[in-house]
Biotite code that builds the C-alpha atoms (Angstrom):
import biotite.structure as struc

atoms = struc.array([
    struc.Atom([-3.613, 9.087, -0.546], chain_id="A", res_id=1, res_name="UNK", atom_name="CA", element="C"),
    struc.Atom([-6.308, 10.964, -2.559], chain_id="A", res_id=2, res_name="UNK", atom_name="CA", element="C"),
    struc.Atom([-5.713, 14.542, -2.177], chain_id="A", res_id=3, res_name="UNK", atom_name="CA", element="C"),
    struc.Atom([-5.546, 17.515, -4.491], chain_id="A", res_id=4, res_name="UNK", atom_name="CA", element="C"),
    struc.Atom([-3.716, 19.986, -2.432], chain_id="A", res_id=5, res_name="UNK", atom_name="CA", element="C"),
    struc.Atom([-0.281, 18.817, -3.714], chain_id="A", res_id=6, res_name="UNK", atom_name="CA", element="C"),
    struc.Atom([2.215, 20.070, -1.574], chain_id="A", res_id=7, res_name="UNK", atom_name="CA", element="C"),
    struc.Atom([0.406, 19.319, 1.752], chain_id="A", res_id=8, res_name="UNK", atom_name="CA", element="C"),
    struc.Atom([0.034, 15.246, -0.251], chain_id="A", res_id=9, res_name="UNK", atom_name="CA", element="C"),
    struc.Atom([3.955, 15.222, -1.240], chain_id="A", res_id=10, res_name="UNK", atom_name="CA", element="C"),
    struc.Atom([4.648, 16.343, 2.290], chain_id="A", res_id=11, res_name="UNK", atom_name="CA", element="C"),
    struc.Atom([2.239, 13.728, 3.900], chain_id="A", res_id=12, res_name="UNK", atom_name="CA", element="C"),
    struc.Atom([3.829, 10.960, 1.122], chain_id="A", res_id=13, res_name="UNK", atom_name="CA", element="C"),
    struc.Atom([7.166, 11.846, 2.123], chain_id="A", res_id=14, res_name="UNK", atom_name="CA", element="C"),
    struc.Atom([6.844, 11.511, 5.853], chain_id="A", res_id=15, res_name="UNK", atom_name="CA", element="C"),
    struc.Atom([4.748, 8.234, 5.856], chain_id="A", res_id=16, res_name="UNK", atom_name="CA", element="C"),
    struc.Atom([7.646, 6.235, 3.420], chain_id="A", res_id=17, res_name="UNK", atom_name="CA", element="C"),
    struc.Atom([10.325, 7.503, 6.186], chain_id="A", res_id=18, res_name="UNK", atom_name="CA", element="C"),
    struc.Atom([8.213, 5.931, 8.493], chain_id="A", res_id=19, res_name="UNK", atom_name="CA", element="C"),
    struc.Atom([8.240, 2.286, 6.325], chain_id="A", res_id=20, res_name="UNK", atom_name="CA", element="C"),
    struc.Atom([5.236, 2.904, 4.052], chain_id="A", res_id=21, res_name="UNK", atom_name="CA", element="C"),
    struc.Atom([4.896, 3.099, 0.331], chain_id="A", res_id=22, res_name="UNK", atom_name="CA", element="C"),
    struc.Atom([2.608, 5.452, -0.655], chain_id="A", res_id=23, res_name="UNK", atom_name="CA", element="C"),
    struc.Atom([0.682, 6.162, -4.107], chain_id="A", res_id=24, res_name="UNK", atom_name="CA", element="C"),
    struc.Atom([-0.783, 9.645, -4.396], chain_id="A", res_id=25, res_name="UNK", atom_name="CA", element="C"),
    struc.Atom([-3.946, 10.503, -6.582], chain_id="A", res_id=26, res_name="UNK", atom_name="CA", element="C"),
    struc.Atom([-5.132, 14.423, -7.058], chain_id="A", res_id=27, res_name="UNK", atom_name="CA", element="C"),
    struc.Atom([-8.989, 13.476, -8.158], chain_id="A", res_id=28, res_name="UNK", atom_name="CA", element="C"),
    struc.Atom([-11.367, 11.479, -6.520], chain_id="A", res_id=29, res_name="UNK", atom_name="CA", element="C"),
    struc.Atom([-11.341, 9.630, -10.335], chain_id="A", res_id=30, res_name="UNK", atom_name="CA", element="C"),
    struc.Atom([-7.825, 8.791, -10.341], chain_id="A", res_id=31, res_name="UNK", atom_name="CA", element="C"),
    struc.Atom([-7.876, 7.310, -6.897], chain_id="A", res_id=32, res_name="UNK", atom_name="CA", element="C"),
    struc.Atom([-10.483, 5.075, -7.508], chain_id="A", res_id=33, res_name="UNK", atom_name="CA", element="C"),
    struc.Atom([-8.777, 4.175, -10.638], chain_id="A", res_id=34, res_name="UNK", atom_name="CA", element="C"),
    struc.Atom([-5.619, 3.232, -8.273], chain_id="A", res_id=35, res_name="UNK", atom_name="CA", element="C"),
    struc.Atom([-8.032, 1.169, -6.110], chain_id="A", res_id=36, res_name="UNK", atom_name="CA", element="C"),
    struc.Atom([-9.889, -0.503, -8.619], chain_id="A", res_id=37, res_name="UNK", atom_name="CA", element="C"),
    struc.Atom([-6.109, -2.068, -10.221], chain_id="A", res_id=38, res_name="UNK", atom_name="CA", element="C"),
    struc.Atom([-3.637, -2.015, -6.712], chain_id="A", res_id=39, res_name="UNK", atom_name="CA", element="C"),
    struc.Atom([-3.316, -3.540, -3.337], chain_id="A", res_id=40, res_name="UNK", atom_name="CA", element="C"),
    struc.Atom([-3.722, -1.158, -0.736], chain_id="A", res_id=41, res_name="UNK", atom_name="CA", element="C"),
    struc.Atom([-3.876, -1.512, 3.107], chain_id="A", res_id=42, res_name="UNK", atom_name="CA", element="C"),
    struc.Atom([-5.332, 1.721, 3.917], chain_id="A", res_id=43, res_name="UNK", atom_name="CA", element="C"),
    struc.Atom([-6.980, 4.987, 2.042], chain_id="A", res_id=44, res_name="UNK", atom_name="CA", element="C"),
    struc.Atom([-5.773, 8.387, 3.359], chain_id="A", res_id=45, res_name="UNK", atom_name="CA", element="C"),
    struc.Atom([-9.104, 10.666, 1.876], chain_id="A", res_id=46, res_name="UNK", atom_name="CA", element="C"),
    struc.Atom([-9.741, 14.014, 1.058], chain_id="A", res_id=47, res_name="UNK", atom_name="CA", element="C"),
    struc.Atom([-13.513, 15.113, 0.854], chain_id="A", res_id=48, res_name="UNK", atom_name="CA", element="C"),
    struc.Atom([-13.275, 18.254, -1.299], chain_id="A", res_id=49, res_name="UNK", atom_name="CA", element="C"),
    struc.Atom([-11.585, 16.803, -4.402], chain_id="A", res_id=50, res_name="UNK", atom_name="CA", element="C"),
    struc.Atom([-12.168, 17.597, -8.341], chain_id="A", res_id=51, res_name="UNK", atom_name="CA", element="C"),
    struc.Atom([-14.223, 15.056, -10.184], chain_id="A", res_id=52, res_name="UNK", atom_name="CA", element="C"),
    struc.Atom([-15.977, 12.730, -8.025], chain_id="A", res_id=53, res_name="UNK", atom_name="CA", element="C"),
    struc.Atom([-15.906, 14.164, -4.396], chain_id="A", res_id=54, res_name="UNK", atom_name="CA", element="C"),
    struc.Atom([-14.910, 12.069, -1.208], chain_id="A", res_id=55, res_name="UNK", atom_name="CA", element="C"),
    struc.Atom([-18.288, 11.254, -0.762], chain_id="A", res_id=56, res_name="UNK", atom_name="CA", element="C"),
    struc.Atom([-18.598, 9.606, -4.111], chain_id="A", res_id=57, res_name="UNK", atom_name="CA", element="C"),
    struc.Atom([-15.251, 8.243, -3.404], chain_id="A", res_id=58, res_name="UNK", atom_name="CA", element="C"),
    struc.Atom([-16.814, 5.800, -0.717], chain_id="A", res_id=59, res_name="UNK", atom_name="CA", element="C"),
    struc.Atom([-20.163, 5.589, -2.490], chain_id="A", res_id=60, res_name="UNK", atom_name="CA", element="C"),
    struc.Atom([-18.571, 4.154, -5.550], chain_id="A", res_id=61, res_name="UNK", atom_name="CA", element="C"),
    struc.Atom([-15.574, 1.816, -3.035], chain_id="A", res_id=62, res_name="UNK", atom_name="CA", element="C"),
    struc.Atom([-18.897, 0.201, -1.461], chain_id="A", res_id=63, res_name="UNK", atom_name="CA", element="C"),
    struc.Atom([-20.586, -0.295, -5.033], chain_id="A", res_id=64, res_name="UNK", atom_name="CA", element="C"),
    struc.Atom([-17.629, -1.896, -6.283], chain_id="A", res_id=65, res_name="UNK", atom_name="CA", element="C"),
    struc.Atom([-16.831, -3.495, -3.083], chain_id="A", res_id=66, res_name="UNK", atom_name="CA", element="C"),
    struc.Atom([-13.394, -2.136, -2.696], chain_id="A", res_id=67, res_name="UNK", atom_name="CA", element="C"),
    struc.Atom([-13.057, -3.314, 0.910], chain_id="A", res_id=68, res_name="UNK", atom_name="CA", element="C"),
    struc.Atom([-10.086, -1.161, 1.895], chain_id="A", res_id=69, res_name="UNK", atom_name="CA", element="C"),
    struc.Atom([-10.151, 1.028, 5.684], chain_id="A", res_id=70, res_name="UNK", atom_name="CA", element="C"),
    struc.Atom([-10.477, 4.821, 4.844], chain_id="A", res_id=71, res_name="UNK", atom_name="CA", element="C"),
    struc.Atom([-9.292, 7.600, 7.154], chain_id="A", res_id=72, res_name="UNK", atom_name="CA", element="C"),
    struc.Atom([-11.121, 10.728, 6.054], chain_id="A", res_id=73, res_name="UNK", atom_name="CA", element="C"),
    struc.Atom([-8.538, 13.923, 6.447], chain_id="A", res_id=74, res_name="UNK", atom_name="CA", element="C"),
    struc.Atom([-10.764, 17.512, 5.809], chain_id="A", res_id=75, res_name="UNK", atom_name="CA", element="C"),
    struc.Atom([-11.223, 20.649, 6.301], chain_id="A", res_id=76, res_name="UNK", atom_name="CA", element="C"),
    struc.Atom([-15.007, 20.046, 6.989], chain_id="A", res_id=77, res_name="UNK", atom_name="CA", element="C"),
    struc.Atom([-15.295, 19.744, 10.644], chain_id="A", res_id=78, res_name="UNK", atom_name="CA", element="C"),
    struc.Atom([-19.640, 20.275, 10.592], chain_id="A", res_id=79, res_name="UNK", atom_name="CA", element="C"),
    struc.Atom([-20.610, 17.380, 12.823], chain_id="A", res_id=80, res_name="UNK", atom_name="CA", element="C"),
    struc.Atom([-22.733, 16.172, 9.951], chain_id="A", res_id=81, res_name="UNK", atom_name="CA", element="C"),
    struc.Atom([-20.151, 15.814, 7.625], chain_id="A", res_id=82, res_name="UNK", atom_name="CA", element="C"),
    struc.Atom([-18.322, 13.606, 10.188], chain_id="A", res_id=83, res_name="UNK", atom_name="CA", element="C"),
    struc.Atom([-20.953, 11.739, 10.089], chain_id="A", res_id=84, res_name="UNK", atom_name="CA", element="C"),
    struc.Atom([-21.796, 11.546, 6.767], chain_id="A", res_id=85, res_name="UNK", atom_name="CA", element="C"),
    struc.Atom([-18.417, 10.552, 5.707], chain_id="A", res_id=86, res_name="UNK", atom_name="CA", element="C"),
    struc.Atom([-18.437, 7.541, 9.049], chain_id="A", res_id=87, res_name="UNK", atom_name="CA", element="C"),
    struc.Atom([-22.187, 6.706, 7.693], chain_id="A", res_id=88, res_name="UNK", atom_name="CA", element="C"),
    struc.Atom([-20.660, 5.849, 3.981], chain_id="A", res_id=89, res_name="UNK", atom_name="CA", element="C"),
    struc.Atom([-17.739, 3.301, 5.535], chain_id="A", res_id=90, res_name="UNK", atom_name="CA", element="C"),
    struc.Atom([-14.443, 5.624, 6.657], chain_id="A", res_id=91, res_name="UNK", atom_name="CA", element="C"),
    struc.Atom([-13.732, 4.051, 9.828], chain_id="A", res_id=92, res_name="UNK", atom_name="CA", element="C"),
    struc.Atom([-11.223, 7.834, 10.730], chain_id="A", res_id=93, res_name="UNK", atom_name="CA", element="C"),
    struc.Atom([-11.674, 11.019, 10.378], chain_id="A", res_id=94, res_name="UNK", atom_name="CA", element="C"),
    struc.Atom([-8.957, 13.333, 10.949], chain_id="A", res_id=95, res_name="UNK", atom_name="CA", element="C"),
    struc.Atom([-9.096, 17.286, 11.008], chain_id="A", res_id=96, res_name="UNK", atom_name="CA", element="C"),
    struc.Atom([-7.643, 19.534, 8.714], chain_id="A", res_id=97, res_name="UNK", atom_name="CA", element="C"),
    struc.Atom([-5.151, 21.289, 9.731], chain_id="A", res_id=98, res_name="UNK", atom_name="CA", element="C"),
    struc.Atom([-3.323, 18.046, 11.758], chain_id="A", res_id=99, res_name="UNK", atom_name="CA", element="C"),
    struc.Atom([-0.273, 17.068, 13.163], chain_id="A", res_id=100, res_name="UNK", atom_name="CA", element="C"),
    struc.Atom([1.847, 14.394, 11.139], chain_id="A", res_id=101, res_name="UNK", atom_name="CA", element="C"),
    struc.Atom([2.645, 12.173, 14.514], chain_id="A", res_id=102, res_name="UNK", atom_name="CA", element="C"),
    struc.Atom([-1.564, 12.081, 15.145], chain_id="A", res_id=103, res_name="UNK", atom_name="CA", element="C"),
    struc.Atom([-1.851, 10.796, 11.213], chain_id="A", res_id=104, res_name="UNK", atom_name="CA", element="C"),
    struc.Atom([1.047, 8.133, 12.046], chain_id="A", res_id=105, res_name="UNK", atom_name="CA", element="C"),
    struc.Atom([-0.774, 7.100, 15.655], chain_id="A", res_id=106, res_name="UNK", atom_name="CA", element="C"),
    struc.Atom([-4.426, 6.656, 13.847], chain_id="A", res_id=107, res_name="UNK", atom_name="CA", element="C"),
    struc.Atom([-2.478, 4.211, 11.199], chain_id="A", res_id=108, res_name="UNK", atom_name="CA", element="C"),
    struc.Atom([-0.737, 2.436, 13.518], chain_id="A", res_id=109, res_name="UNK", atom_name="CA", element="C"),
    struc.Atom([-4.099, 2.013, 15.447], chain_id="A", res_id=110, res_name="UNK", atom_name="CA", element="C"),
    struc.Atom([-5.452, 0.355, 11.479], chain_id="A", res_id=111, res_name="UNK", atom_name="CA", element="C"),
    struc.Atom([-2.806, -2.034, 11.336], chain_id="A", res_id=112, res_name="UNK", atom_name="CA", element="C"),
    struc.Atom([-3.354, -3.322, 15.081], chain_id="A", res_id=113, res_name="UNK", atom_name="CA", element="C"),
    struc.Atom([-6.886, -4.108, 13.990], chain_id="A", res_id=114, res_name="UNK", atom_name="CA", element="C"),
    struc.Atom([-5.819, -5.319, 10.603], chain_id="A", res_id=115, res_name="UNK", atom_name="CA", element="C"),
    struc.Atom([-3.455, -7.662, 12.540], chain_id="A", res_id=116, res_name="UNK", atom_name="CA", element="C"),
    struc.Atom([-6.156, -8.687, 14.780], chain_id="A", res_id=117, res_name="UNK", atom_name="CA", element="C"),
    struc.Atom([-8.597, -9.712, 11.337], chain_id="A", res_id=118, res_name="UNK", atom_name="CA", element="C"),
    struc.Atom([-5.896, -11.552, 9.113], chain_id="A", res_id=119, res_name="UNK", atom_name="CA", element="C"),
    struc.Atom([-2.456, -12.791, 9.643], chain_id="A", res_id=120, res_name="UNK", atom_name="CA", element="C"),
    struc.Atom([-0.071, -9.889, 10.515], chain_id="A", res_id=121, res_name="UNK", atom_name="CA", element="C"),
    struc.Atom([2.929, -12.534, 9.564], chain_id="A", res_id=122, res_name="UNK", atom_name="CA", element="C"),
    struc.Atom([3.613, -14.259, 6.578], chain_id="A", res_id=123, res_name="UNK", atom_name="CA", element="C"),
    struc.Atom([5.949, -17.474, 6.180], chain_id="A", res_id=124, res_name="UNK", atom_name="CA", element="C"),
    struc.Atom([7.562, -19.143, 2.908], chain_id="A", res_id=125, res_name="UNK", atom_name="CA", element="C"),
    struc.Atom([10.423, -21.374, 2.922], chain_id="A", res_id=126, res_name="UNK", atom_name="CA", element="C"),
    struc.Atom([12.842, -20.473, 5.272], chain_id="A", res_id=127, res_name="UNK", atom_name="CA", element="C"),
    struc.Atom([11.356, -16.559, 4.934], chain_id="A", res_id=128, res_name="UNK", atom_name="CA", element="C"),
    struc.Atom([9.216, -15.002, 7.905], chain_id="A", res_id=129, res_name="UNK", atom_name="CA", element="C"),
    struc.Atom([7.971, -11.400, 6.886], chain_id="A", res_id=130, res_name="UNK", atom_name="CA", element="C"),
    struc.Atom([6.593, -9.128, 10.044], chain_id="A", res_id=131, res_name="UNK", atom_name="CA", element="C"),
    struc.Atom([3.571, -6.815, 8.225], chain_id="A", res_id=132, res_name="UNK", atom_name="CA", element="C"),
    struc.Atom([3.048, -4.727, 11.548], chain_id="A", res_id=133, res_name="UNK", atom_name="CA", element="C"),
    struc.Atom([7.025, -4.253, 13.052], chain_id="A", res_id=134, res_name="UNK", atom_name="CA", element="C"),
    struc.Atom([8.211, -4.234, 9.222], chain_id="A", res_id=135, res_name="UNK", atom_name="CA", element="C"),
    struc.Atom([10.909, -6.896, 9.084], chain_id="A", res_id=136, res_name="UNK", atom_name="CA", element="C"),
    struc.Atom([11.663, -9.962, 7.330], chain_id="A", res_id=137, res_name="UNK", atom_name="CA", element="C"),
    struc.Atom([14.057, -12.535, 8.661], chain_id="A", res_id=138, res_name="UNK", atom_name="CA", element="C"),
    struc.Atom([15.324, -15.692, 6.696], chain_id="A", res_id=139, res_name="UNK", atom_name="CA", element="C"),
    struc.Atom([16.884, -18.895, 8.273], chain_id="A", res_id=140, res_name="UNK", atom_name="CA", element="C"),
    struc.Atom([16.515, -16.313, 11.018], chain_id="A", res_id=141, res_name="UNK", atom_name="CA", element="C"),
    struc.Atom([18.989, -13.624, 10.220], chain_id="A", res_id=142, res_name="UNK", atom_name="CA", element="C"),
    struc.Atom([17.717, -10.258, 9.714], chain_id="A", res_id=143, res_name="UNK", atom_name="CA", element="C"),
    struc.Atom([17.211, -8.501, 6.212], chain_id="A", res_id=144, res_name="UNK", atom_name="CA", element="C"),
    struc.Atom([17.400, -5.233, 5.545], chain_id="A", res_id=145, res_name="UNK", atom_name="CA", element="C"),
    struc.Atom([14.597, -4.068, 2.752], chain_id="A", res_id=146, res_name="UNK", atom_name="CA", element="C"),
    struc.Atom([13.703, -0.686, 1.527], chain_id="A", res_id=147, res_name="UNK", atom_name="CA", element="C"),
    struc.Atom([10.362, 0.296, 1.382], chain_id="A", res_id=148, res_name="UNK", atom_name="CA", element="C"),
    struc.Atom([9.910, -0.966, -1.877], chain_id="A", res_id=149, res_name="UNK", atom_name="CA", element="C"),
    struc.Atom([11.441, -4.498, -1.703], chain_id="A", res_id=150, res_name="UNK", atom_name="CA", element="C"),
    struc.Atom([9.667, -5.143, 1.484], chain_id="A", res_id=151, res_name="UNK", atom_name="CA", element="C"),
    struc.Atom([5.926, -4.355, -0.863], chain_id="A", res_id=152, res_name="UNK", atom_name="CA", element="C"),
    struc.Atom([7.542, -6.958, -3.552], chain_id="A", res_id=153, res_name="UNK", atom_name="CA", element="C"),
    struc.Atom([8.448, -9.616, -1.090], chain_id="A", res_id=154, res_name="UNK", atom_name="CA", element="C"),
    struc.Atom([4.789, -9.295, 0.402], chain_id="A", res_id=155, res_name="UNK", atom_name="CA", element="C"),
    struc.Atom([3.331, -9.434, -2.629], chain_id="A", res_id=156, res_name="UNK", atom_name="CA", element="C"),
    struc.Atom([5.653, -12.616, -3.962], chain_id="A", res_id=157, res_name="UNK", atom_name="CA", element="C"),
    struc.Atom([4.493, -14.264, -0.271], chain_id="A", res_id=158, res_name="UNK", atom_name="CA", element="C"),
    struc.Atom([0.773, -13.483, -0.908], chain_id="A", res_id=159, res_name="UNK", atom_name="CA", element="C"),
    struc.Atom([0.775, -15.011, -4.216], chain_id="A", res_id=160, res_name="UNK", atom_name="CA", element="C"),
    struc.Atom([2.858, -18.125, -3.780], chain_id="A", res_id=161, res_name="UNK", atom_name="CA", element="C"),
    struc.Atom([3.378, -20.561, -6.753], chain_id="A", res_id=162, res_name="UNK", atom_name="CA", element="C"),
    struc.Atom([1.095, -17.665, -9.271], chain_id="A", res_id=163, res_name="UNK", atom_name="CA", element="C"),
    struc.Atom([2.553, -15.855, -12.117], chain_id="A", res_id=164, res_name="UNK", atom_name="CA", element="C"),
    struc.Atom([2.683, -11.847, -11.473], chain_id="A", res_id=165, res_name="UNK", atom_name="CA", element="C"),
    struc.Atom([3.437, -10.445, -14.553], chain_id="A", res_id=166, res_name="UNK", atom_name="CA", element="C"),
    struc.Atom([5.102, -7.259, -14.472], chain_id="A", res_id=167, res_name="UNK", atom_name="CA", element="C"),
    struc.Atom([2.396, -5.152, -15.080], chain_id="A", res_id=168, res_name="UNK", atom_name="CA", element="C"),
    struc.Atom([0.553, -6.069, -12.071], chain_id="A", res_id=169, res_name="UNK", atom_name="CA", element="C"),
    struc.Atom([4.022, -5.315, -10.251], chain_id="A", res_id=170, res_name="UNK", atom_name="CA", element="C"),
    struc.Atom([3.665, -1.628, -11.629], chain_id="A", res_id=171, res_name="UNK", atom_name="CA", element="C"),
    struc.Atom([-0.108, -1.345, -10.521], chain_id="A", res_id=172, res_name="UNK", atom_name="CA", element="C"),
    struc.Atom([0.186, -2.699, -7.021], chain_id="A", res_id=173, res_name="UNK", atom_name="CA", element="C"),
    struc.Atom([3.597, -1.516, -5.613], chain_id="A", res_id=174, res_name="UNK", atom_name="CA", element="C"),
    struc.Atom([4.262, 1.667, -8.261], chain_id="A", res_id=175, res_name="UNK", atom_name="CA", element="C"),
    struc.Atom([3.067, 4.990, -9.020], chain_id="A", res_id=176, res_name="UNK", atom_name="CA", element="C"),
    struc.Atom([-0.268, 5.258, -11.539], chain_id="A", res_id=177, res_name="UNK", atom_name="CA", element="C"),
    struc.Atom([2.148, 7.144, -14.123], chain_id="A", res_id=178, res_name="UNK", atom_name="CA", element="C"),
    struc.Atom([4.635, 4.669, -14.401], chain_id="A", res_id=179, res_name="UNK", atom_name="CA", element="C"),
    struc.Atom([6.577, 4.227, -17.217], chain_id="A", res_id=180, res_name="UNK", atom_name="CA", element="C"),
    struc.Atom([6.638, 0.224, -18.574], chain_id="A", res_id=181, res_name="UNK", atom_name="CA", element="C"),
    struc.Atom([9.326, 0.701, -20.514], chain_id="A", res_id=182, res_name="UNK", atom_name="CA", element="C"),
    struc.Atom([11.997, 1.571, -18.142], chain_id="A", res_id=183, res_name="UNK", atom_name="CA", element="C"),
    struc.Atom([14.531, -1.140, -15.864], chain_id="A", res_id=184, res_name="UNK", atom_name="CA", element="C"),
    struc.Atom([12.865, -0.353, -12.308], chain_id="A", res_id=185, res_name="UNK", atom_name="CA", element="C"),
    struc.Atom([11.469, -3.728, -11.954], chain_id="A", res_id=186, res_name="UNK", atom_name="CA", element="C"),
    struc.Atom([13.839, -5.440, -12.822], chain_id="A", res_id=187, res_name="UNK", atom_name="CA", element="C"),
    struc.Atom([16.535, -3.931, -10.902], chain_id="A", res_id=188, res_name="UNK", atom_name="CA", element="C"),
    struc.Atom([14.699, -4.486, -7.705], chain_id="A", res_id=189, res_name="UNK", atom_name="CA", element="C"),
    struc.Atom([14.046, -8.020, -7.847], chain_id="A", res_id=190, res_name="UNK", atom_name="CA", element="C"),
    struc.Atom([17.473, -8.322, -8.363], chain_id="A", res_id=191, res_name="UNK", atom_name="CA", element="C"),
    struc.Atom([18.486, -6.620, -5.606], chain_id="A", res_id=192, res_name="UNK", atom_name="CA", element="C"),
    struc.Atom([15.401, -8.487, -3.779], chain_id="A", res_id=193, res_name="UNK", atom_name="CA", element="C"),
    struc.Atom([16.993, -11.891, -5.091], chain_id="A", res_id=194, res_name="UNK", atom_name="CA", element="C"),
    struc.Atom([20.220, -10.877, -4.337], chain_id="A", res_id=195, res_name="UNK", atom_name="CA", element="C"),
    struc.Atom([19.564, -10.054, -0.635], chain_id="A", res_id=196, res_name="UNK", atom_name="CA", element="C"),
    struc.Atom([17.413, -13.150, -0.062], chain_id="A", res_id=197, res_name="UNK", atom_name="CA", element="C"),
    struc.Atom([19.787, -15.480, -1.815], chain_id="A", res_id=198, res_name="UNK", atom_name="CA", element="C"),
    struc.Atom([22.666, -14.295, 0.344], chain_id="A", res_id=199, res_name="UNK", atom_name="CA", element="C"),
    struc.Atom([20.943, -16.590, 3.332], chain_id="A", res_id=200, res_name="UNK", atom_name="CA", element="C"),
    struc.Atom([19.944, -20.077, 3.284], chain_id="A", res_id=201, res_name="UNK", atom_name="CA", element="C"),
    struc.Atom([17.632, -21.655, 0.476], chain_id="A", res_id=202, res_name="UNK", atom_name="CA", element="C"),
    struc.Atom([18.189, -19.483, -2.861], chain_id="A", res_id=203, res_name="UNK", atom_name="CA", element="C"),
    struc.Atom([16.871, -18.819, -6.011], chain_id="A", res_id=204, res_name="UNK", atom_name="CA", element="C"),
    struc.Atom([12.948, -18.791, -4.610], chain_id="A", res_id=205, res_name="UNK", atom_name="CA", element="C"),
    struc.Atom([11.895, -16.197, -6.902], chain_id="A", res_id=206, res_name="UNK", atom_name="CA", element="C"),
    struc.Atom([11.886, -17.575, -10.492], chain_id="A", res_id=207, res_name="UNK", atom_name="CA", element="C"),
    struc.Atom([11.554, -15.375, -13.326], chain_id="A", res_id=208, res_name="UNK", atom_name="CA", element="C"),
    struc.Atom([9.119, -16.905, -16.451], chain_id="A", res_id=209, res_name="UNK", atom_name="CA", element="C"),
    struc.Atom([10.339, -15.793, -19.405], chain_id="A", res_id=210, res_name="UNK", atom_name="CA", element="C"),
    struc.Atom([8.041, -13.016, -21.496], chain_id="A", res_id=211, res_name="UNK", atom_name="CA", element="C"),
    struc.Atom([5.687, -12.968, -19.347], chain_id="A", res_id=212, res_name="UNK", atom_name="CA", element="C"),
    struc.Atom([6.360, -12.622, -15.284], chain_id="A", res_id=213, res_name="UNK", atom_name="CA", element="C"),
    struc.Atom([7.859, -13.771, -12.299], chain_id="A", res_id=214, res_name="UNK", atom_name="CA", element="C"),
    struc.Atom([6.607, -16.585, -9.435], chain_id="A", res_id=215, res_name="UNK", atom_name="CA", element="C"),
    struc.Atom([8.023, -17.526, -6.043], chain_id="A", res_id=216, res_name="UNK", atom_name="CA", element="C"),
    struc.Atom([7.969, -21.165, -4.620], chain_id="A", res_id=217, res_name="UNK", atom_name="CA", element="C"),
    struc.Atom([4.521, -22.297, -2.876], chain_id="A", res_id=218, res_name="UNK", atom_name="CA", element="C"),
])
């Protein structure tokens, strides 16, 4: 989410992880594209009136770069022509400022069914099926529970099958753009990941390379 009204983004951030997303916020329009240009990201929630580079140049510079990643414009601006405007440069949404949460949820919801539609809404490794669009994961087809967090790593392990992914790209695709390298947080939830996934059928899928990342089975 790229929006530099703070409190209405914390709000917004904290509502859409109860609801089974994770959520990286950016106050600028130059620090969210710095988040896109380095993470993984289904879908851009986008202010239009930011400092910096505006929303405009947001989706100027995402089609220059080719960061192909659904927008959803949220603004204040409700002048047909910056509907437009902001449709004309690639948002496929555009959502009115001031708006109810549950609307926000429904338009997302309506990305993910078309998402599903255009790739694989299910992933499968080993004995592990992951749901993207009901949020579950299932192995040797008992249920697991995941947080919100655990669920992004275990996507991102079944995207990347038999690679390395070093710990740094961990931070930049599943943490926050401050995040500090230095600390445990990692680490402690692949092992809770592990831990959970090795409680049911095949274990020990996610190997850990020594000094320089982590790889799951192909």
């Amino acid at each position: 989410m790229i929006e530099d009204e703070r409190k209405l983004a914390k709000f917004v951030k904290q509502g859409l992880e109860q609801n089974n997303h994770v959520v990286d916020l950016a106050y600028s329009g130059t620090d969210g594209l710095s988040l896109l240009s380095g993470g993984l990201y289904d879908v851009v929630i986008l202010d239009l009136m930011l400092p910096g580079q505006t929303g405009y140049d947001v989706l100027r510079n995402m089609k220059a770069f080719e960061i192909m990643v659904p927008v959803i414009i949220v603004s204040a601006l409700t002048d047909t022509e910056k509907v437009v405007e902001g449709l004309d440069l690639g948002a496929l949404d555009y959502l009115r400022k001031p708006f109810d949460f549950a609307e926000l949820l429904a338009r997302l919801r309506a990305l993910q069914r078309k998402a599903g539609n255009e790739r694989s809404a299910k992933l499968a490794l080993a004995d592990i099926r992951l749901d993207l669009i009901k949020h579950e994961v299932h192995k040797s087809d008992q249920k697991i529970l995941l947080t919100n967090r655990e669920f992004a790593l275990l996507e991102l392990f079944m995207n990347k099958a038999g690679k390395l992914i070093t710990k740094n790209e961990i931070a930049e695709k599943i943490w926050e753009v401050d995040f500090d390298m230095g600390s445990n947080v990692i680490e402690v939830h692949i092992y809770q990941l592990r831990k959970k996934l090795d409680a049911i059928g095949d274990k020990n899928l996610i190997e850990t390379i020594v000094g320089r990342g982590y790889k799951m089975g192909a």
